[in-house]
C-alpha positions in Angstrom: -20.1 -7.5 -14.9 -17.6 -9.1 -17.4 -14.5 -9.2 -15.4 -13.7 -12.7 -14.4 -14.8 -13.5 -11.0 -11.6 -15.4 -10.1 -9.5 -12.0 -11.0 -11.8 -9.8 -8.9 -11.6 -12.7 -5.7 -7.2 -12.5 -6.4 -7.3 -8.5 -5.8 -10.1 -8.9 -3.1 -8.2 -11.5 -0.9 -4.7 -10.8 -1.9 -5.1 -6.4 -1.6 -2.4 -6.1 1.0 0.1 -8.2 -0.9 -0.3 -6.6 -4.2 0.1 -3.2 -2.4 3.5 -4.0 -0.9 4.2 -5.5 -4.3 3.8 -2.5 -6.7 5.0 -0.3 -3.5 8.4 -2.2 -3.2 10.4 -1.8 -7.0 12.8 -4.6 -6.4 9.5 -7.1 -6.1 7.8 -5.2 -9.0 10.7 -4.7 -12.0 8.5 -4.9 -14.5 6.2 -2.0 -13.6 9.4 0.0 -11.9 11.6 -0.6 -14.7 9.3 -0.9 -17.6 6.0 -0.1 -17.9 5.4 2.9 -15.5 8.4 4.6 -16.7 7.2 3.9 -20.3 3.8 5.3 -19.4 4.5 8.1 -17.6 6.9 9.7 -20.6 3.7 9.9 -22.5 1.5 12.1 -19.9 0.2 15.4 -21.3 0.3 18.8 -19.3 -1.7 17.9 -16.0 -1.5 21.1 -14.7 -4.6 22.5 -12.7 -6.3 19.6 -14.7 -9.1 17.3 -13.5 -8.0 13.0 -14.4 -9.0 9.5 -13.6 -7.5 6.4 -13.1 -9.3 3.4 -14.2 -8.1 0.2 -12.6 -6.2 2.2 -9.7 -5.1 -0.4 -7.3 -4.0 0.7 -4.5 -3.6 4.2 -5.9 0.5 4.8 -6.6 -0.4 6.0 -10.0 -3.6 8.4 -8.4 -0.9 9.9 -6.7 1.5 10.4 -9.1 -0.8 12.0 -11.7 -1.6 14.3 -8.6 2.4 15.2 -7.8 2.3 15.9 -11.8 0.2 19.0 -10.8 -3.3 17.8 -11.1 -5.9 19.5 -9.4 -7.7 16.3 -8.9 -7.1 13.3 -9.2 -9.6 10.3 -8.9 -9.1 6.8 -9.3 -11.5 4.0 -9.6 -11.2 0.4 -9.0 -13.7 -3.0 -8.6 -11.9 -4.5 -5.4 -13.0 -2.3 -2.2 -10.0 -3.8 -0.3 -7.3 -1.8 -2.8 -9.9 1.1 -2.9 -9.4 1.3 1.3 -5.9 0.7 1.0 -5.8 3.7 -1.4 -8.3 6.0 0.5 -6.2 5.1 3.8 -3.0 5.8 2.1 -3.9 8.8 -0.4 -6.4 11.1 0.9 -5.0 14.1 -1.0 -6.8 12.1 -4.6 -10.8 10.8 -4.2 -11.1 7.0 -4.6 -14.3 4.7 -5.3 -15.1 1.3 -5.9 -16.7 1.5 -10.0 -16.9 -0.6 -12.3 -14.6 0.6 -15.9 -17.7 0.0 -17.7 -20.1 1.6 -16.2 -18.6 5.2 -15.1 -20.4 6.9 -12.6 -19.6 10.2 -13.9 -21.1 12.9 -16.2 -20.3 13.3 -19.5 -17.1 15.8 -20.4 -15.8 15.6 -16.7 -12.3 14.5 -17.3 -9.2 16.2 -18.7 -7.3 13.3 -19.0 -8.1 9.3 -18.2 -5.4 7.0 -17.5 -5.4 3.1 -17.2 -2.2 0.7 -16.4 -2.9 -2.9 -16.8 -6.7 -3.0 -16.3 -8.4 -3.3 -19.5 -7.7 -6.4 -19.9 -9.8 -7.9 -17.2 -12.6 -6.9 -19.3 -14.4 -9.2 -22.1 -16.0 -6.7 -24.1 -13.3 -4.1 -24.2 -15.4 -1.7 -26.7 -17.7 -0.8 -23.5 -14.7 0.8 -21.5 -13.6 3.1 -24.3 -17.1 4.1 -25.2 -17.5 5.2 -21.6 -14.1 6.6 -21.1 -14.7 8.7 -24.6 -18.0 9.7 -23.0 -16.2 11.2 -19.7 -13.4 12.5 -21.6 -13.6 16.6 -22.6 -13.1 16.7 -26.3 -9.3 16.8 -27.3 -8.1 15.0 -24.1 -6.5 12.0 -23.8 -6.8 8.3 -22.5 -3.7 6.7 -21.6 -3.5 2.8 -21.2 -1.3 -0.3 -21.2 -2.3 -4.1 -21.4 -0.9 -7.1 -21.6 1.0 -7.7 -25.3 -0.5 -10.2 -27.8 2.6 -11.6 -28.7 3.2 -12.7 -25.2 -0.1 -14.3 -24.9 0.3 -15.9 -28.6 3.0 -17.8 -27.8 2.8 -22.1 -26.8 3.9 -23.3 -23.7 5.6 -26.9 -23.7 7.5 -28.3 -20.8 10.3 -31.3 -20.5 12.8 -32.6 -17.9 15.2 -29.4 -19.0 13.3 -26.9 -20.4 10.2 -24.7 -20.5 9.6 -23.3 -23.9 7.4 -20.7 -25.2 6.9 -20.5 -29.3 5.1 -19.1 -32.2 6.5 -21.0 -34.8 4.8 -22.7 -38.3 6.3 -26.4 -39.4 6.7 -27.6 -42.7 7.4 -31.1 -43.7 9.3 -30.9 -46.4 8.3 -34.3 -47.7 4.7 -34.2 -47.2 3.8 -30.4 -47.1 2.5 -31.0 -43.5 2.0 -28.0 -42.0 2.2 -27.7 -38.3 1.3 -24.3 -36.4 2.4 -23.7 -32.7 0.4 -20.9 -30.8 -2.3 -18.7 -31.8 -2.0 -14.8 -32.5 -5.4 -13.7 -34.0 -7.8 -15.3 -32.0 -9.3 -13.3 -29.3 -8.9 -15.7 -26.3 -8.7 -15.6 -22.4 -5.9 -16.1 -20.5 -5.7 -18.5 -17.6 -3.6 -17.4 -15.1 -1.8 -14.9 -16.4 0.6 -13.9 -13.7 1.0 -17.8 -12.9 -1.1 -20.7 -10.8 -4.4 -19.9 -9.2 -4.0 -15.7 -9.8 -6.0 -13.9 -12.5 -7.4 -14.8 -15.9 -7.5 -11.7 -18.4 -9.1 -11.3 -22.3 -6.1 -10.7 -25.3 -6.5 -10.1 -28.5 -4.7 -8.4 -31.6 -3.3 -5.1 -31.8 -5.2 -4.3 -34.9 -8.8 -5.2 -33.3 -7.9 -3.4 -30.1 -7.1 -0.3 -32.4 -10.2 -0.4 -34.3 -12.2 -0.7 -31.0 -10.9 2.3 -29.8 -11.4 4.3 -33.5 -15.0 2.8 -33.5 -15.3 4.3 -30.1 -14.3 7.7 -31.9 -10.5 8.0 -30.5 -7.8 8.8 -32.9 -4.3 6.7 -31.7 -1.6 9.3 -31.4 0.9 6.6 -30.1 1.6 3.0 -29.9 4.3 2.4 -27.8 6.3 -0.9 -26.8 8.1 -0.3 -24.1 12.0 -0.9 -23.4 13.6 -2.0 -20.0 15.3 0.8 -18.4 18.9 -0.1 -18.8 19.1 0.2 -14.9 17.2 -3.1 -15.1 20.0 -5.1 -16.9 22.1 -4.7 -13.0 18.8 -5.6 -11.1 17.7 -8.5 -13.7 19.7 -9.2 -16.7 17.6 -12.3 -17.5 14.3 -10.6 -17.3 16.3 -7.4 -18.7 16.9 -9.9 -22.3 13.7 -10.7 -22.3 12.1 -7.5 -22.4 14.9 -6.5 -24.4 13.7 -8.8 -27.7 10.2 -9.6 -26.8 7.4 -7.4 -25.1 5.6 -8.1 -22.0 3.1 -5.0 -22.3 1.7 -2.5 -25.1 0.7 0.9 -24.6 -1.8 3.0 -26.2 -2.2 7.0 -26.3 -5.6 7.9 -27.2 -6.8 11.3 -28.5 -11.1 12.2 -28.2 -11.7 13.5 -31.3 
C-alpha cells in the first residue's frame, strides 16, 4: 500500500472532524467555493448510469453524483471510519473500504469514475489510472482533481513579519551567480500538506501526470484550473486573491479510449 501511513492514521482518527468540515461550507471554502463547483461543471450525463467515487470521504460527493440521476452510485475509500460515516449517513449509494489501486471490481463496470483530491496520496500514481481504465466501460470518463504543482513548487521562508512563498531564479549580475528558490519538476512528497502533524501527499508536474494517464490509454478532454466563485470574494477576500492569481488545485477530465 503506497499511501503514506501518517495520511491514512489523520482520516482514521480525525473521520468525524473532517465530515463536519467538508459538511459545513463556511469551514470548507475552498472545496464549497472552488473545487466542487469547478468539478461538478464538468460531469457527463449520469442519467440511469452506474459511477464510482474513488477517495469518497465521508460520501457528500457519492451523494451528489446519485441526486445527478445515477442509478448507482458507489464510492470507495481506505479509512473505515469515513466509510461508516458515509454508509450511516448515505444508504441510498453502496460504500466500501478499497484501496484506489487495487479495485475490487470487474472490468467494464463503471460508467463514469470520479476522484476529488485523492490521487495524490498515492506514490505511484500510474497504478490508479491503469485500474480505473480497467473498470471504466470504453468511452466513459474519469473525473479527478489534486493538489496543483505550482502550489507545491513554491519555497517557504519565514521572518519576524512575514511568511513568504516563491519560485523565483537570482542572478548576480556581477558574478553570474545563479540562485534558484523552489523546485517545479521534481516529483517530491509533501509534508504536511494541509499544515502541522496532518497528511503528507506525492506532487509532481502537469506534463508527467498527463502522460501517466495517456500511457494508461486515456485521452485528456480537459484541463481545468479552477476560479473562486465570485461569492467567495464576500466570504474570503484574502483567500478569494489568492485563488484568484495562483491555483490551489488542478483538475483533469479523462476520456477511455
Amino acid at each position: 500500500m503506497s499511501t503514506d501511513d501518517k495520511s491514512i492514521k489523520f482520516y482514521k482518527t480525525k473521520a468525524q472532524e473532517y465530515a463536519a468540515q467538508v459538511r459545513s461550507p463556511k469551514d470548507s471554502v475552498y472545496h464549497a467555493y472552488y473545487e466542487k463547483p469547478a468539478m461538478y461543471s464538468l460531469l457527463p450525463d449520469l442519467i440511469n448510469k452506474t459511477v464510482l467515487s474513488i477517495g469518497c470521504g465521508s460520501g457528500e460527493d457519492s451523494i451528489y453524483l446519485k441526486k445527478q440521476g445515477a442509478e448507482k452510485s458507489i464510492g470507495i475509500d481506505l479509512s473505515d471510519e469515513l466509510i461508516d460515516i458515509a454508509k450511516d449517513s448515505y444508504p441510498e449509494c453502496e460504500f466500501h473500504v478499497m484501496n484506489m489501486e487495487k479495485l475490487g471490481f470487474p472490468d467494464s463496470s463503471f460508467d463514469f469514475a470520479y476522484s476529488s483530491l485523492a490521487i495524490h496520496y498515492v506514490e505511484d500514481w500510474s497504478i490508479v489510472f491503469k485500474e480505473v481504465f480497467r473498470v471504466l466501460k470504453p468511452n466513459s470518463h474519469f473525473l479527478f482533481s489534486c493538489g496543483h504543482p505550482v502550489r507545491f513548487a513554491l519555497s517557504n521562508e519565514k521572518t519576524d513579519d512575514y511568511s513568504t512563498k516563491k519560485l523565483e531564479v537570482r542572478k548576480n549580475n556581477h558574478t553570474g551567480e545563479i540562485i534558484i528558490t523552489g523546485d517545479y519538476l521534481t516529483k517530491k512528497k509533501a509534508l504536511d500538506a494541509m499544515g502541522k502533524d496532518t497528511v503528507n501527499l506525492w506532487v509532481m508536474p502537469v506534463g508527467d501526470i498527463a502522460t501517466l494517464a495517456i500511457d494508461a490509454g486515456f485521452a485528456i478532454e480537459r484541463l481545468i484550473e479552477p476560479r473562486p466563485l465570485e461569492k467567495l470574494k464576500s466570504i474570503d477576500p484574502k483567500t478569494y486573491n489568492i485563488l484568484s492569481k495562483i491555483p490551489e488545485f488542478i483538475i483533469f477530465k479523462l476520456r477511455k479510449v
